[in-house]
SEDONU-769775 format. One record per residue (C-alpha): residue in one letter; x, y, z negated. Coordinates in steps of 0.001 Angstrom, whole numbers, padded with zeros to 6 digits, always signed. Each point is the difference from the previous one (the first is absolute). Layout:
SEDONU-769775
aXYZ
...
This chain:
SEDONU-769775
x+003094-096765-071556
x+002392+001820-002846
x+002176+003013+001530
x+002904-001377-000983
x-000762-003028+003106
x-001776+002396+002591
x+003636+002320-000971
x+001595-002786+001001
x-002140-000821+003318
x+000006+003631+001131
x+003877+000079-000760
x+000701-003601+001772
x-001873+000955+003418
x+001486+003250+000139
x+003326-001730-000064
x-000689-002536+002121
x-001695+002440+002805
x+003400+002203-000466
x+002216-003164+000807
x-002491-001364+003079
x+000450+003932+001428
x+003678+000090-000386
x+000184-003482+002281
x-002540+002310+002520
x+002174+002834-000089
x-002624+001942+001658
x+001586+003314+001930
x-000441+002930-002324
x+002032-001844-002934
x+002485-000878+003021
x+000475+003368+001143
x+000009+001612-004255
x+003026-002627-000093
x+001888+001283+003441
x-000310+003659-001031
x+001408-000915-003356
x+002606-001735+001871
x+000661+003143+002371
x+000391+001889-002826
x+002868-002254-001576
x+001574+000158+003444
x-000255+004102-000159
x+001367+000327-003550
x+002862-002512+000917
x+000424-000197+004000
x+002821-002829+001317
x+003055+002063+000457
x+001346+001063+003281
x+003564-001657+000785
x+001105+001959+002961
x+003115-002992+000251
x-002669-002462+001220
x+001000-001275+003785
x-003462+001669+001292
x-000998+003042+001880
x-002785+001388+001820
x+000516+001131+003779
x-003107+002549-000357
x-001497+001331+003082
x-000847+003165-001935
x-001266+003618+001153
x+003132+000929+001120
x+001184-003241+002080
x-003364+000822+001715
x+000988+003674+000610
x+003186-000935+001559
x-000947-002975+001982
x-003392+000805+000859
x-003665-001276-001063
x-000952-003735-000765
x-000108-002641+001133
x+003851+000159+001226
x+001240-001784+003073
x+000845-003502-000642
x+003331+000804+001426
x+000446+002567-003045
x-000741-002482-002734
x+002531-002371+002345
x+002811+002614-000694
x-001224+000339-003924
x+000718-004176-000071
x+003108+000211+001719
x+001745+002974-002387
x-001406-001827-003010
x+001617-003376+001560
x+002767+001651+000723
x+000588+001839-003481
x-000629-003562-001421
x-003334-000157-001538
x-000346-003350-001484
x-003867-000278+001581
x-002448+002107+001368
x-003198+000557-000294
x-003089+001816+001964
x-002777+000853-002409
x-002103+001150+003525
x-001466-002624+001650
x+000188-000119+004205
x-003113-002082+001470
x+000090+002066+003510
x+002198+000635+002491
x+001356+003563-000430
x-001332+002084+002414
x+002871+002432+000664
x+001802-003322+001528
x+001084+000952+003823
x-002555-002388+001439
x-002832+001119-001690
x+001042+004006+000738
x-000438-000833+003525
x-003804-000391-000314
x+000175+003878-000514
x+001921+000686+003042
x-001332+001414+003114
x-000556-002438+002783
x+002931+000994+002687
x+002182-001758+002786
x+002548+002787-001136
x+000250-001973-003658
x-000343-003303+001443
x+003762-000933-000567
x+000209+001532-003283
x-003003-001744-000765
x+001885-003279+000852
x+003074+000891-001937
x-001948+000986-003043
x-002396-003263+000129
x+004012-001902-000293
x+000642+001650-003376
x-000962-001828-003301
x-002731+001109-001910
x+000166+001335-003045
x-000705-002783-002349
x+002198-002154+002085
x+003021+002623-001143
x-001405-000312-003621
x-000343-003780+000757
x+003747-000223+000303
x+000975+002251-002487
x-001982-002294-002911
x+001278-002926+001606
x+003682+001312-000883
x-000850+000745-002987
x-001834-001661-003446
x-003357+001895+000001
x-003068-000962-001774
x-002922+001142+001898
x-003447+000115-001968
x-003814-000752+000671
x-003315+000400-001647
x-002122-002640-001056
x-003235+001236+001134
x-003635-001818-000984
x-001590+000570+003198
x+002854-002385+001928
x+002304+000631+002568
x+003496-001448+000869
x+001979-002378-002095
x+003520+001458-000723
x+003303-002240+000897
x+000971-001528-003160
x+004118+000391-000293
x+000604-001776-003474
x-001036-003134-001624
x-001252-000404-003319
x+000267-002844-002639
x-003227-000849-002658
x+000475-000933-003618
x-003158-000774-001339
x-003055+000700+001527
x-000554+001273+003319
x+000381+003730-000128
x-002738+000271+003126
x-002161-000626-002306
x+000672+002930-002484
x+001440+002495+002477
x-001603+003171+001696
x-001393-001110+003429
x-001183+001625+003071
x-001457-001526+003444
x+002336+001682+001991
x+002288+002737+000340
x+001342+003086+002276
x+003342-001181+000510
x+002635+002411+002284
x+000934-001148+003486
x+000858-003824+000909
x+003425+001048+001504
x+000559+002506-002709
x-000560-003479-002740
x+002047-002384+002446
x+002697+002576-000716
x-000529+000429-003767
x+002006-001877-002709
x-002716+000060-002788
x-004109+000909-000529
x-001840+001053-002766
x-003527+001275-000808
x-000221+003915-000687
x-003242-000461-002053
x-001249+000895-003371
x-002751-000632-001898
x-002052+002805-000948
x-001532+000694-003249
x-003339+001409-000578
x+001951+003153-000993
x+002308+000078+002856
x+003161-000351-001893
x+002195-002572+001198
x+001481-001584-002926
x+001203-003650+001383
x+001326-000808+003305
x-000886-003628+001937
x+002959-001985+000035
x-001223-002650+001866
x-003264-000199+002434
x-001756-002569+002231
x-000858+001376+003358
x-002093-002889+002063
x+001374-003254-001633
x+003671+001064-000487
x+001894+001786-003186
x+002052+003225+000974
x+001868+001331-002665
x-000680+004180-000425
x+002077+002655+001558
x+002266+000524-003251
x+000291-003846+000079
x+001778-000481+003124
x+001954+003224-000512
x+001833-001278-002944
x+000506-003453+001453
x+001433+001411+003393
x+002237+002132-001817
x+001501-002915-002048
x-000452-002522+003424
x-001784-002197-001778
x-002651-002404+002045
x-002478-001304-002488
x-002430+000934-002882
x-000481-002355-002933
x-003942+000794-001187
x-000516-001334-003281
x-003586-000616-001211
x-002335-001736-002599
x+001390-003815-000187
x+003572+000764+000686
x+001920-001397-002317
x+000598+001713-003151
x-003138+001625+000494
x-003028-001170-002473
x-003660+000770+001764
x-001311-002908-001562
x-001630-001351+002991
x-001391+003513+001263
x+001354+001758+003096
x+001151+003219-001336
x+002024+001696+002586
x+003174+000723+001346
x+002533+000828-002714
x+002801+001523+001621
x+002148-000393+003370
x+003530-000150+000617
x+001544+002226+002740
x+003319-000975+000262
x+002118+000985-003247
x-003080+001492-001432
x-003178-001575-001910
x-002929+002435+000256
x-002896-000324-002568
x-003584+000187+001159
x-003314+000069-000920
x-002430-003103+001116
x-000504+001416+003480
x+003215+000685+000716
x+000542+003777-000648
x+002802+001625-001536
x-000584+002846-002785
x+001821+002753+001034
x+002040+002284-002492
x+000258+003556+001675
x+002521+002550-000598
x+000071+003780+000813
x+000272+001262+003827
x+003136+000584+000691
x+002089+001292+002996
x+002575-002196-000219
x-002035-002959+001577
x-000491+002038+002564
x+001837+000227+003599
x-001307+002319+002354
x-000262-002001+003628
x+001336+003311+001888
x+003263-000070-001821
x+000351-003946+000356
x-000313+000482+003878
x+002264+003370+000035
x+002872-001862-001557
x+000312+002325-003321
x-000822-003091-002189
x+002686-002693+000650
x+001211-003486-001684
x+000256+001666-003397
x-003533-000096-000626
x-001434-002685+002128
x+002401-002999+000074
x-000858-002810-001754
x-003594+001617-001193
x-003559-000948+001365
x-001621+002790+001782
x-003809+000252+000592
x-001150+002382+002552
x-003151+001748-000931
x-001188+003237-000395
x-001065+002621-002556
x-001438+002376+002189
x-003277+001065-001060
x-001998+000273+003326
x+000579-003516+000572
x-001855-001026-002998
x+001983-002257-001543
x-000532+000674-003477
x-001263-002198-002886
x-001017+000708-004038
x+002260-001649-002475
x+000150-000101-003720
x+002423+003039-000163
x-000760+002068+002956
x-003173+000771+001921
x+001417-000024+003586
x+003742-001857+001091
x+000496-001653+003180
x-000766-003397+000743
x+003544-000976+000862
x+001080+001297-003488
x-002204-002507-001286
x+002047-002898+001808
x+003111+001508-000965
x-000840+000118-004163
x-001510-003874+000099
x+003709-000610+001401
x+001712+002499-002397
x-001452-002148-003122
x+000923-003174+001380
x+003196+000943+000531
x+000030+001165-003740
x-001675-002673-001389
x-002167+002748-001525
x-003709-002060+000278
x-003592+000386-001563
x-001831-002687-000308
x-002995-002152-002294
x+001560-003239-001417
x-002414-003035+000159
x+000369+000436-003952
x-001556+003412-000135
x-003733-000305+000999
x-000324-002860-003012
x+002164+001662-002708
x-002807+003523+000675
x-002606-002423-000207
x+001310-001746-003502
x+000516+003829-001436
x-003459+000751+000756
x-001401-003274-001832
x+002311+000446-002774
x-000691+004167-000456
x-003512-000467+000758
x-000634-002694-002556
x+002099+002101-002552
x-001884+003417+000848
x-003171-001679-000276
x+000561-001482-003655
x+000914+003105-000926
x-002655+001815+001014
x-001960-001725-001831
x+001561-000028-003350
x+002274+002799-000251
x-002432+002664+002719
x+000940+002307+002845
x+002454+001687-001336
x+002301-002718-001392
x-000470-002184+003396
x+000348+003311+002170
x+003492+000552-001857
x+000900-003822+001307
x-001363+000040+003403
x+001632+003862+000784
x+003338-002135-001133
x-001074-003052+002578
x-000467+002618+003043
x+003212+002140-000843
x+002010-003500-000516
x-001392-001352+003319
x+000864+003361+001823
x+003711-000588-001441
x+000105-003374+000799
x-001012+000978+003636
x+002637+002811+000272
x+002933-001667-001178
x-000561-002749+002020
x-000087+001762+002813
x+003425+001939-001316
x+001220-002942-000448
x-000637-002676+001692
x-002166+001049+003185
x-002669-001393-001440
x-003852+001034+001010
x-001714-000669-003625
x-003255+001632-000250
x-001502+002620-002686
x-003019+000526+001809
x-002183-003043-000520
x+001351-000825-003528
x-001056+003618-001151
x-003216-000279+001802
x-000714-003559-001426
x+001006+001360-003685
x-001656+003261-000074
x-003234-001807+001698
x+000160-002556-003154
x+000375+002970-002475
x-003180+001687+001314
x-001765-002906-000083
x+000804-001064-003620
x-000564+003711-001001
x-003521+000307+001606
x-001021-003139-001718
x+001765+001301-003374
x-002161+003197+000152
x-003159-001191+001169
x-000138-002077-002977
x+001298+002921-002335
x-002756+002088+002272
x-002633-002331-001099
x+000762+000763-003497
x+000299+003634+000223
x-003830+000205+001819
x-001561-000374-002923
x+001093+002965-001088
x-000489+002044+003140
x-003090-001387+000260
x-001169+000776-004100
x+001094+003992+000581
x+000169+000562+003718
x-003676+001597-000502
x+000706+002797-002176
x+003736+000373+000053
x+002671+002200+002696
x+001658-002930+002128
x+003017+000843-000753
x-000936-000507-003502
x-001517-003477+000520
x+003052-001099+001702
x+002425+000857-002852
x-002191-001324-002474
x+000044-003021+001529
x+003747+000015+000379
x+000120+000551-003631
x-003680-000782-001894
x+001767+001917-002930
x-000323+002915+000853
x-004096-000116-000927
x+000115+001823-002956
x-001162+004290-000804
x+002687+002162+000066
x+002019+001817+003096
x+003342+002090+001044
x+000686+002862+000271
x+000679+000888+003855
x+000900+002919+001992
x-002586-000209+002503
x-001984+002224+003196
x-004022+000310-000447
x-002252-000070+002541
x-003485+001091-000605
x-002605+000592+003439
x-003561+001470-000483
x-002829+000658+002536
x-000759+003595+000139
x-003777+001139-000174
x-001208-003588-000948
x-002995+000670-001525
x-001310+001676+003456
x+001170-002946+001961
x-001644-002475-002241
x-003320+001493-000234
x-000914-000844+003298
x+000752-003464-000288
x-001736-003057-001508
x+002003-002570-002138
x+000933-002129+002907
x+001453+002644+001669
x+001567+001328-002466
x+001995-002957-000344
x+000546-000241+003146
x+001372+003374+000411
x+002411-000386-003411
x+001131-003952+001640
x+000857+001313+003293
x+002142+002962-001709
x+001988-001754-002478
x+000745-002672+001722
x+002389+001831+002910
x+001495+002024-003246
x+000444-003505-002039
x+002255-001128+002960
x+001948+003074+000275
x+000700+000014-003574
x+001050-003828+000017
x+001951+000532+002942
x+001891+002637-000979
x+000825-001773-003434
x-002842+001098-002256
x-001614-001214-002616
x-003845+000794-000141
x-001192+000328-003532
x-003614+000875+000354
x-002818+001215+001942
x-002400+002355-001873
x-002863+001192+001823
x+001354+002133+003021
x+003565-000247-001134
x+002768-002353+000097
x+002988-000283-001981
x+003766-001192+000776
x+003543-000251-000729
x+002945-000807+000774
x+003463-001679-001967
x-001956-002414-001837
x-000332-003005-000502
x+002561-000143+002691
x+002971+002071+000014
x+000168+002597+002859
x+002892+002526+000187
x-001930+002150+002687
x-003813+000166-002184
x-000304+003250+000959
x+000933+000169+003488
x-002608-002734+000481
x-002483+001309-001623
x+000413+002768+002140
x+000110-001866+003357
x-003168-001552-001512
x-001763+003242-000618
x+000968+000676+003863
x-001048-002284+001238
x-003539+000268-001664
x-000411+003232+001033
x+000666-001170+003780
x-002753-002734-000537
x-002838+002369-001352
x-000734+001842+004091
x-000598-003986+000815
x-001823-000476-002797
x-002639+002760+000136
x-000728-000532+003897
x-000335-003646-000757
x-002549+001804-002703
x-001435+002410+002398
x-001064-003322+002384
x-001723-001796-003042
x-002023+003428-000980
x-001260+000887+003694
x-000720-003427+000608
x-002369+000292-003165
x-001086+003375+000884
x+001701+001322-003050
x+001531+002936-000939
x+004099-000424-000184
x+001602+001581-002200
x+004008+000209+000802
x+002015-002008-002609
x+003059+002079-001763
x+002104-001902-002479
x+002613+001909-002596
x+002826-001772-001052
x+002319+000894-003397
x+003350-001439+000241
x+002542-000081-003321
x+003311-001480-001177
x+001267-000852-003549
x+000051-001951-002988
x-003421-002249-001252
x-000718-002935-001576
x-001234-003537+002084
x-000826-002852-001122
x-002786-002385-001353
x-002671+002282-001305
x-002999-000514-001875
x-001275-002915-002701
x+001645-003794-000860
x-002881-001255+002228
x-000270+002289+003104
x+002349+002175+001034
x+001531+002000+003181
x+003403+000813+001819
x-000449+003849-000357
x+002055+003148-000220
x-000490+002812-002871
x+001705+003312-001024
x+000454+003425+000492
x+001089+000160+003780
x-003169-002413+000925
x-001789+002904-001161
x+002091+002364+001905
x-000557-001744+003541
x-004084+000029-000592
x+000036+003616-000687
x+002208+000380+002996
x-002743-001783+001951
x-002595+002158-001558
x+001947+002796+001565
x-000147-000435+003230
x-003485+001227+000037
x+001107+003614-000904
x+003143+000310+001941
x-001517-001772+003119
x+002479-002762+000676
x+000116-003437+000670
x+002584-000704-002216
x+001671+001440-003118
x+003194-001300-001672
x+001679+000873-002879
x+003577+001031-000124
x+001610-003395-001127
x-001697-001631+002922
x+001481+002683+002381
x+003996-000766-001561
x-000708-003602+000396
x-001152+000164+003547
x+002232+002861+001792
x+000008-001279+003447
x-003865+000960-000212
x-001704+003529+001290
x-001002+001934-002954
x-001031+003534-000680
x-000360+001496-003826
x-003458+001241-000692
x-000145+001301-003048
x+001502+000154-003746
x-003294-001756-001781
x-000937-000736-003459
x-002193-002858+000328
x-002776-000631-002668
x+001014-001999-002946
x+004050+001744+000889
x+001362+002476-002276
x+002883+000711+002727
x-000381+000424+003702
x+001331-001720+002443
x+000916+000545+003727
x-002133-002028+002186
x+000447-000503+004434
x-002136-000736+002474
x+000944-003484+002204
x+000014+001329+003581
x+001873-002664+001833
x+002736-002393+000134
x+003643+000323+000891
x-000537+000883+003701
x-002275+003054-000783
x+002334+000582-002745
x+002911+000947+002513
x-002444+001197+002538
x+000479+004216+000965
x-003309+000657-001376
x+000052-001366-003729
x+003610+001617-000083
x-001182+003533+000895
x-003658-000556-002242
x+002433-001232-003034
x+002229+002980+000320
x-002504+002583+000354
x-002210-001457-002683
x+003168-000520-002628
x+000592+004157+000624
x-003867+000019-000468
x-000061-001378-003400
x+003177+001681-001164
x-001899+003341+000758
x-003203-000949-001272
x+002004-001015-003199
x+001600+003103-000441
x-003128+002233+000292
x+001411+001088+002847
x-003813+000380+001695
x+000667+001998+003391
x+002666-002397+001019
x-001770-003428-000945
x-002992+001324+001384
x+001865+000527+003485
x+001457-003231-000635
x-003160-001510-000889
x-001205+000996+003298
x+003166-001028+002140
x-000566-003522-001385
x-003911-000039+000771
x+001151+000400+003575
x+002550-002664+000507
x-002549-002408-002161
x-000924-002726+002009
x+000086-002547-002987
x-003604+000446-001229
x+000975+002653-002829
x-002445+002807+000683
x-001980-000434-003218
x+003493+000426-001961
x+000940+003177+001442
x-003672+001233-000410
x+000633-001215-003388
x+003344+002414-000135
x-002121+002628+001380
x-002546+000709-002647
x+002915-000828-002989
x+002431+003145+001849
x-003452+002323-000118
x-000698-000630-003133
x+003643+000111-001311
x+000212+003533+001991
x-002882+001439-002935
x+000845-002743-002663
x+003989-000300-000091
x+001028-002869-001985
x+002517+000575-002795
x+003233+000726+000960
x+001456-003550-001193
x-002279-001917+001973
x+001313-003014+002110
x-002628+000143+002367
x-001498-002666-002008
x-004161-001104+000245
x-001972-002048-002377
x-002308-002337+001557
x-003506+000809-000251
x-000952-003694+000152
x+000574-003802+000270
């Protein structure tokens, strides 16, 4: 099978899986697309019109406060439908539902009273007085209230239905919500009641409610929801037309689709298959809002009630009515109710045309097909350029027709599909590149830096002698007092013991960026800035030398293990390390027929003479002074003004204490000061002073310098007898490599 037909496979089953998924709509893709559509609803929320013939009666905090904790006596919500009535609210509605008796009604406060003949007769009289929900009973009766229920799954009562609905189509029990049963308020409180509807939502996995039920089956009958009957109470209507798959005018081609829409009087209602509305929030505001204290006081009249719908609810916290929407994290329930009539009032409504799901579908054929030939003969870049286009025209397709129209159009599952059929096309694309490019990893991979391998086979070119000129940071790392270590072991140990230490430093040097150029013998060499570029070689190779020096306590009782478990002498392991920055040559070095990636010029030597003095000033670490510019944030302290061998000038050269903490730490401060006076002193011939210096700084060392101020020590004694010439710098001339 060519690649150009197993291309085509790969590319035609990708494709086809993407299309089969987007009929599955499986949940995570379902709930990317809703938060993309919460966020078009934050950037552009429907807009509050505070002229809409709506208003919430809100038994908030205060209402509580002045009329005392919930529940309320019926007789209290009586008088709240009675003033509303009375101020001419064109219907009413209780967002609460009542399925007991309320126990504050006279009869049932008798129960509590204490069994005397003395309150027989006002027992009598008090047994003669209505109960509560028979006052409440009356007051909805004189009025056109809408009382709600909740479908429930586990059953219960079956609500009085108090409008009749009219099917286009298919029957929309088939498509709607249902529940078993429901928990319904009072039968004399629904005799009463002009109108019914179901308080329910369905809940997301996220808990945001997003669409509202406008329809539901509870047992074997259709109820329309809550907002439903509001809106058709308010405009007297008696009816809902529910148009589904099959209706006229309506192509399903045979399938049963859903409902459509439904008619509430003078208003048509899109929905989606099931029956639910989208809802299109707006901002909180406090204009919806009534409180119910001032409705009963009188201060809120005709002006703002007549001819509006009220819906008594509540936004008081403690009563836990609060849900997540797309635009706020906690609003009442009631407000909920309130905004799905709001946008039907406007006309302002989101929803997924039966066009939509087929017309993402087609894009993602049509893109996919076109990313996928491109791929393939123009590469990743060309068909990256033409897919980033697909995804950012999908995203404005989706926005402006949701500015626009209402529409729902999804970004999600396009860009998923697209950027799914890129990857694909570009794995297969390099794989066959990579297959090419292994025989040259594979020809130099043996003798040649990694790094190296991997641009030569990005460009096989570049396999020729010659080199650039970089400015680069050396590493060079040497075991000190080798030949004593090795004479006590035979050749396997021996390799052992070199393995098992450069193979920690190898990885500390390629983590931190390196490049290793060689091992020879006991030493290893690095550095940093080629063939890659790195703008921080020399802190790195710092960090690297760091770290090494925290490895080597592991490393020699690992060591100390093998040798007693041999019964053979150990001999601790101490490593120097010579650190330098600047200019040198890299490149290809060596014959037309063999050659290696290597580094040459004067600062190579520098940093191996650097390494080679470690031994006589005692430190781990020693760095030359371009190293210590390039890596300031690094704990340094100048040892001495040296003339290495092979120099004709000297050179100031620091000892790598620590990193940036110890560098700010209290103790390096007051070291570094103390030993900068030091070596000003010293410099100047000034012997009593450096020599009290020299001592000052002995005391706070704790950063394994002993052997340097020793050093200092015997150089001030002798200078005392033997003065140096007047002009001197305080420069010394190393005595060897």
């Amino acid at each position: 099978m060519g690649p150009r037909l197993l291309y085509a496979l790969i590319v035609g089953a990708l494709i086809f899986c993407a299309l089969a998924l987007r009929i599955w709509d499986p949940s995570p893709v379902a709930r990317l697309r809703s938060l993309v559509f919460d966020t078009y609803q934050q950037i552009e929320p429907r807009e509050f019109n505070p002229s809409l013939p709506l208003s919430i009666v809100d038994i908030d905090e205060d209402s509580l406060k002045k009329i005392g904790q919930w529940p309320w006596p019926r007789t209290v919500l009586a008088d709240l439908v009675r003033k509303l009535t009375d101020n001419g609210a064109a219907a009413i509605g209780f967002d609460i539902v009542f399925p007991e008796p309320d126990r504050m009604s006279p009869a049932n406060a008798l129960r509590f009273w204490p069994q005397s003949d003395a309150l027989a007769g006002l027992r009598e009289e008090v047994e003669k007085l209505p109960s509560n929900d028979q006052v409440l009973a009356e007051a909805i009766g004189q009025s056109a209230v809408v009382l709600g229920f909740i479908g429930t799954p586990e059953g219960g009562s079956i609500p009085q239905s108090k409008a009749g609905f009219a099917n286009s189509g298919d029957d929309p029990r088939l498509f709607a919500p249902s529940f078993p049963g429901a928990a319904a308020s009072l039968s004399e409180l629904q005799d009463k009641a002009a109108g019914a509807g179901s308080l329910n939502w369905l809940p997301e996995q996220d808990q945001i409610i997003r669409r509202i039920p406008m329809v539901v089956q509870v047992g074997d009958k259709l109820y329309p929801s809550f907002v439903a009957d509001m809106l058709r109470l308010a405009q007297g209507a008696s009816t809902y037309v529910v148009k589904s798959s099959g209706a006229s005018s309506e192509q399903s081609f045979g399938e049963q689709t859903g409902i459509v829409k439904i008619r509430i009087g003078d208003y048509q209602v899109p929905t989606e298959a099931d029956g639910q509305m989208w809802i299109r929030f707006s901002k909180t505001a406090k204009e919806r809002y009534l409180p119910a204290w001032h409705v009963l006081n009188g201060d809120i009249g005709k002006d703002q009630i007549e001819g509006r719908i009220a819906i008594i609810g509540t936004s008081a916290a403690g009563l836990l009515d609060l849900r997540a929407t797309p635009l706020e994290a906690a609003v009442p329930g009631v407000e909920l109710h309130a905004q799905a009539i709001e946008q039907i009032l406007q006309g302002s409504f989101l929803q997924r045309p039966d066009f939509v799901t087929p017309a993402e579908m087609l894009y993602i054929l049509v893109l996919s097909l076109l990313i996928a030939i491109l791929i393939y003969r123009l590469g990743a870049l060309g068909s990256a350029v033409v897919g980033g286009i697909a995804v950012i025209a999908v995203v404005g397709v989706s926005w402006y027709a949701f500015e626009a129209f209402g529409w729902l159009v999804d970004p999600i599952y396009p860009a998923i599909a697209l950027t799914a059929t890129y990857l694909a096309g570009t794995l297969f694309v390099f794989l066959r590149t990579e297959r090419e490019r292994n025989r040259v990893r594979y020809a130099f991979s043996h003798y040649m830096a990694p790094a190296l391998v991997e641009r030569l086979a990005d460009d096989p070119s570049r396999l020729k002698l010659g080199g650039e000129t970089r400015d680069m940071t050396l590493l060079f790392s040497d075991v000190r007092g080798f030949t004593t270590i090795s004479e006590g072991l035979d050749a396997e140990e021996l390799t052992h013991f070199l393995n098992s230490l450069f193979t920690p430093l190898s990885t500390i040097i390629l983590e931190e960026q390196g490049t290793i150029d060689k091992f020879m013998g006991d030493a290893v060499m690095a550095f940093w800035n080629a063939p890659l570029d790195d703008d921080e070689h020399a802190s790195h190779a710092c960090r690297a030398a760091l770290r090494i020096m925290e490895q080597m306590p592991g490393l020699n009782e690992r060591w100390r293990g093998e040798a007693e478990a041999k019964g053979r002498t150990f001999h601790p392991v101490r490593i120097g390390i010579g650190l330098n920055t600047g200019v040198c040559c890299v490149g290809n070095l060596g014959s037309d027929t063999r050659f290696d990636y290597s580094v040459i010029g004067d600062n190579v030597n520098v940093a191996s003479r650097l390494e080679g003095q470690s031994k006589t000033y005692d430190v781990v670490t020693i760095a030359g002074e371009a190293t210590t510019e390039r890596a300031p944030d690094f704990a340094f302290l100048e040892l001495d003004l040296l003339k290495v061998k092979g120099k004709t000038e000297a050179s100031r050269i620091f000892a790598l204490l620590g990193g940036s903490d110890f560098k700010q730490s209290h103790k390096f401060i007051d070291l570094s000061t103390r030993h900068t006076e030091f070596l000003q002193r010293y410099r100047a011939q000034d012997w009593d002073a450096a020599e009290a210096l020299r001592r000052e700084c002995g005391r706070m060392n704790g950063a394994g310098l002993d052997q340097l101020y020793a050093l200092y020590r015997e150089r001030i004694a002798y200078f005392r007898h033997n003065p140096p010439p007047s002009d001197w710098d305080g420069t010394v001339e190393a005595l060897g490599k």
